[in-house]
N, C-alpha and C positions, 0 to 999 in steps of 0.2 A: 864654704863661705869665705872670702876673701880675708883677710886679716883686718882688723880696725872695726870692721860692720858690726854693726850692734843687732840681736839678731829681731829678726822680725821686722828690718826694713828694705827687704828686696824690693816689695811691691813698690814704698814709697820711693827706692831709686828711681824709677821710673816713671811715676806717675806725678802729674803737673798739674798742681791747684790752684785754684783762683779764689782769691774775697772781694768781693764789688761791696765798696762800703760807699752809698751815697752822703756826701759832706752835708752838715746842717739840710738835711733834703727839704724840707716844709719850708723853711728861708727860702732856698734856692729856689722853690715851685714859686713861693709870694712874689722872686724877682723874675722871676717869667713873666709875669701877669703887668709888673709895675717896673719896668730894667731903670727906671728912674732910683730904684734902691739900691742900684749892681754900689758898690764897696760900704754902705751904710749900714749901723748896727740894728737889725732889724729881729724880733722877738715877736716868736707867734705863739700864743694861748690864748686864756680868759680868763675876766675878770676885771681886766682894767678900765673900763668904761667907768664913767662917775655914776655913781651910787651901785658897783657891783663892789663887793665885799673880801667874793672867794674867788680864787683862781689860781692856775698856775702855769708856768711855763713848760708849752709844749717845745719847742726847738728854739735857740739863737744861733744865731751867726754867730761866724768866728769876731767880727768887728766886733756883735754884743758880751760877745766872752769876754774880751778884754776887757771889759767894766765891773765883770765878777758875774752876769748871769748869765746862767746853768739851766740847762732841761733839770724840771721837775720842782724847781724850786716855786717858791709861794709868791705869788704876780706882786705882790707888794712889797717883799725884797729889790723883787726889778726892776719896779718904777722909784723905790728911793734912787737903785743904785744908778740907774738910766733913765730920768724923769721924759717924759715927750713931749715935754716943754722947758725954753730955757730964758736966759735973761739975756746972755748974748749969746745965738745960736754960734758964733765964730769962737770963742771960745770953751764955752761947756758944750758936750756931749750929747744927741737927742736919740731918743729910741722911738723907734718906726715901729708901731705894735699893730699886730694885724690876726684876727679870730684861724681860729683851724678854719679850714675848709677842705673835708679828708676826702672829699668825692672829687675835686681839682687832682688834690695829692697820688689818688690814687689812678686815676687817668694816668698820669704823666710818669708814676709807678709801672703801669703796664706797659708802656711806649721802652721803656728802660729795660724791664724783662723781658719783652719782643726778642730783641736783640741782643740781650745774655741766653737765648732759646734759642738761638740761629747763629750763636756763635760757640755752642756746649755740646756736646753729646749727653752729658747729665748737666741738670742745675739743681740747686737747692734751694728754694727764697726760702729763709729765715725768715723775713720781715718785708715791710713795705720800703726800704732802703737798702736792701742789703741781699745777698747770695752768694751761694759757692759755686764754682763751676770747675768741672771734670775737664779739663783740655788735652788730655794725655794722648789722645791719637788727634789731635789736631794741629799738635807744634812741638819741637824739638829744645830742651834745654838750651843749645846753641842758640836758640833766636826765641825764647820766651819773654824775655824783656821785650822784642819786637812785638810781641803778641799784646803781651800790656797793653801795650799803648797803645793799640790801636784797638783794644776795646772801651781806653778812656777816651781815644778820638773820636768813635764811634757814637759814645756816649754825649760826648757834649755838642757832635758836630748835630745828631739829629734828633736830641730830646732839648740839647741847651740847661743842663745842668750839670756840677762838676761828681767824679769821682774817685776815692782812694784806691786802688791796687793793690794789693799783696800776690805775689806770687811764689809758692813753696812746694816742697815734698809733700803737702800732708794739710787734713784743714787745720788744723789749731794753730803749724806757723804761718799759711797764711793771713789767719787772721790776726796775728801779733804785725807780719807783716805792713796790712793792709792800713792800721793803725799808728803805724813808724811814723810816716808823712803825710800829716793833715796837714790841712785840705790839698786836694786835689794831688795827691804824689800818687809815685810808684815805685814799689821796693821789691825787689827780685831775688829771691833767697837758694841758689841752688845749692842739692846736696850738700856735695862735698863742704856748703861753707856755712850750714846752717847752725850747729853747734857754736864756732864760731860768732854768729850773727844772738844765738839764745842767751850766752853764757852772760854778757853782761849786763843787760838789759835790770830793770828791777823787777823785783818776783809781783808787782801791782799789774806788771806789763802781760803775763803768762795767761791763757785764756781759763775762764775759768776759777780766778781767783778774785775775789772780791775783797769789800775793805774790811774784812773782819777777820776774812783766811789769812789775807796781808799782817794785819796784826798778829795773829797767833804765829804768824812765820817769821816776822820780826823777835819777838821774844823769843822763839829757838836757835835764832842765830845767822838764820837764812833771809837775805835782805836781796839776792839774783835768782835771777833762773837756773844759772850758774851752780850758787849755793844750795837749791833743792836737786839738779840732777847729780851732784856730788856726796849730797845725805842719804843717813842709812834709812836704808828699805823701810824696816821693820821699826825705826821711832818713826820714823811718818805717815806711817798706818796703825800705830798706835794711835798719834795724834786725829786723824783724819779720817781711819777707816778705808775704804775702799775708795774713796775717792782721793783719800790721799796716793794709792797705789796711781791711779788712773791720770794725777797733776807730775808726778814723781816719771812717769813717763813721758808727758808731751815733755817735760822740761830737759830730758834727753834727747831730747827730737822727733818722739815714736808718738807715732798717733796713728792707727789704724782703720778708727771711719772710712768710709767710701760715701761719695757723695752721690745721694739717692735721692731722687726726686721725690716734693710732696704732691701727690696727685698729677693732675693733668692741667694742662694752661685751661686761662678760661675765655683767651682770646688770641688772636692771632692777626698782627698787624704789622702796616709797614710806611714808613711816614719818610718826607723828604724837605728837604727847605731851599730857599731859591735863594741864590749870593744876594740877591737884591729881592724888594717885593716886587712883584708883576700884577699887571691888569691886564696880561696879554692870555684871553683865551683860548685862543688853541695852544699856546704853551704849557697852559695849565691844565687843557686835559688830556692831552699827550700825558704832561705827568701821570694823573690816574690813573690813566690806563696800563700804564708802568708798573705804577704800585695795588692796581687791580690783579696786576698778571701776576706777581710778585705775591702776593697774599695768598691769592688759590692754589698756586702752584705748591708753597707751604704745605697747604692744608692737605691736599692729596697726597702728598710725602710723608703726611702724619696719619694720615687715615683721620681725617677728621671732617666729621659734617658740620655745616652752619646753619642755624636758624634765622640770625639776624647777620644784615650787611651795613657799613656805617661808613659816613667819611669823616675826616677831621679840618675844620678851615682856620687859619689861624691868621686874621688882618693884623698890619702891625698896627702897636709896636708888638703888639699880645693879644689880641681879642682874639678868646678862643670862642668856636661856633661845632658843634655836631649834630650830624644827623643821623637818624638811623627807620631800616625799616626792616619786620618782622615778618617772615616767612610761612606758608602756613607749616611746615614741619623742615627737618633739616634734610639737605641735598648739598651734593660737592657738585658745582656746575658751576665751573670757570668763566662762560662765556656772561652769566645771570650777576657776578658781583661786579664787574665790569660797566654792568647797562645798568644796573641799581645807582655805582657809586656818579655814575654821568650827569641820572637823573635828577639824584640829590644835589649836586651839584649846580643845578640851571639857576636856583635862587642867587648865586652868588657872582652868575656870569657878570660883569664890566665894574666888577669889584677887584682892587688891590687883593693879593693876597702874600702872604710870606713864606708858609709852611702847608701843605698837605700830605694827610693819611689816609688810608683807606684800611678799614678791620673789617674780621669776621668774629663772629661770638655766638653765646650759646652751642660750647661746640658740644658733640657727644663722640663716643668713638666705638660703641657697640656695634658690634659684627652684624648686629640683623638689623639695623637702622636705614631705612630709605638713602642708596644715595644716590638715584638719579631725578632731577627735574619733571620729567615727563610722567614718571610713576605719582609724584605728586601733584601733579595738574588732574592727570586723569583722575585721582580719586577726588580731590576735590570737585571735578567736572561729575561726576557721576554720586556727587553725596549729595550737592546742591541741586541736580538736576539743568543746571547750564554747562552746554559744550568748551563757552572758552576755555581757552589755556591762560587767560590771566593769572596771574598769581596775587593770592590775595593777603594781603598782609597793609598794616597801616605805618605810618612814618612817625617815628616819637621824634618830636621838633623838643631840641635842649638849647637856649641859648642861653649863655651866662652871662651878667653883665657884672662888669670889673668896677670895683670903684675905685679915684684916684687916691693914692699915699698921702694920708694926713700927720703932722706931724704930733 
């Protein structure tokens, strides 16, 4: 072992981790819907309606931060602290408050893991904002900051929301990383300069410490990262027990995790946006069929079958539109999500559009599952007792409708 290596991080030498931390993501989905909010302080939970009582804040913006609200906090806090109404809107403050709406969030949550799934060999969601991703055979310390960025450019070029970046040895720096530069930064921590980058930081910063660990570390002395990878072993597994053994290491830089996927996706999509909106139909299903070929193609790379086939239509400035139609059983047939998503599509021909997707979902990936089209025609032709090859499956019509930003 080289002289200086602390033992037990050969592997993290080399391996290259990712933390995609979506900024204020619920705000940022609300300003999808309404870009009339893009730099306004804007507060999504419940309660604030007249005569509701209880509530609390699900996500603010960074604008609403600045006024003092905080996720989690009691909606009546919020509105003292950020009323939604004012006396002179020029110079007091107004909060743009707007209800969850976690089936929006989560859409736009899938569109974002698409593409942390197609650019990972492993990922992890954590959460509906957030993931780790394995890059280690995908790019070279030399050019990981290149990589960064272009999975935040990727990010916000084709979902249109921002996000934070950490790049490290190991997941716990980077998610201290990932954390450095809110909103929308990126911070590159390699090897050799991570100690360095840990030591001075405050021990509130170290993953895994919360405000009460922080206090008890406070009163022993330890106020850095720094200060706990410098303290003795065994008082901070007195104090802490085994988990204090487990903080006493990231804060040396050692974290051993490997980042393992939870499960299996549960969709597969691929979405594009136009520099302009177009009403030009055959440019728009050229697209499709782009991101028709683009998705399947996915899919058979993964071994994965589809039950349902969907597009996504997005009028500006936002009006989002999906459709979807349901299979009688799942099959990997490139040419069938293609002629689905064209289909669905005829309602919107000599309409503006801005953004299209085309997904596959309901996927499974068992070894004995149907995957060709014709096996499931014929069994359907022969259970119904009619020859066609129709495929029968119905169209779940979803259309949302947005309402304008009220103050």
């Amino acid at each position: 072992m080289p002289a200086g290596r602390l033992p037990g991080t050969e592997h993290e030498e080399r391996s290259i981790i990712l933390h995609v931390d979506m900024d204020a993501f619920y705000a940022a989905c609300e300003r999808l819907q309404n870009p009339e909010l893009e730099g306004k302080p804007v507060v999504v939970g419940m309660g604030y309606e007249p005569g509701e009582t209880i509530g609390a804040v699900a996500t603010a913006s960074y604008e609403a931060r600045e006024h003092g609200v905080e996720s989690a906090q009691p909606i009546s806090k919020a509105l003292d602290l950020l009323p939604r109404t004012a006396r002179n809107p020029d110079t007091e403050p107004v909060g743009y408050y707007r209800p969850v709406d976690l089936e929006f969030y989560e859409d736009v949550s899938a569109d974002v893991k698409a593409i942390l799934h197609e650019l990972a060999d492993a990922v992890r969601e954590v959460s509906i904002d957030e993931a780790y991703l394995d890059v280690t055979d995908r790019t070279a310390w030399e050019v990981a900051e290149g990589f960064g960025r272009h999975v935040k450019q990727r990010i916000a070029r084709e979902v249109g929301v921002p996000a934070s970046v950490g790049v490290a040895p190991n997941m716990s720096a980077a998610k201290i990383a990932s954390d450095h530069d809110k909103p929308d930064g990126l911070t590159v921590v390699p090897p050799a300069e991570l100690r360095e980058f840990l030591d001075p930081l405050p021990i509130e910063d170290l993953h895994g410490v919360g405000p009460k660990s922080a206090s008890t570390f406070h009163e022993m002395g330890i106020d850095t990262i720094g200060d706990l990878a410098a303290a003795d072993l065994e008082t901070i597994t007195d104090q802490f027990g085994e988990r204090g053994r487990e903080l006493h290491l990231r804060a040396r830089g050692i974290d051993e995790r490997e980042v393992e996927a939870r499960g299996r996706p549960k969709s597969l999509s691929r979405e594009s946006s136009f520099s302009q909106p177009t009403a030009d139909i055959e440019r728009a299903r050229a697209r499709i069929d782009e991101l028709a070929g683009a998705v399947a193609t996915r899919a058979t790379e993964k071994g994965a079958l589809y039950r349902t086939i969907g597009i996504k239509v997005i009028e500006p400035p936002y009006e989002l539109h999906t459709r979807e139609r349901s299979l009688s059983g799942p099959v990997d047939e490139p040419p069938l999500v293609a002629e689905t998503a064209q289909t669905l599509f005829d309602e919107f021909e000599g309409k503006s559009v801005r953004k299209l997707g085309v997904r596959v979902s309901n996927l499974s990936f068992a070894d004995n599952d149907q995957a060709d089209l014709a096996s499931w025609t014929d069994r359907t032709a022969h259970e119904s007792g009619d020859s066609s090859t129709e495929i029968r499956g119905q169209a779940r019509i979803e259309s949302f409708d947005r309402s304008e930003p009220t103050e």
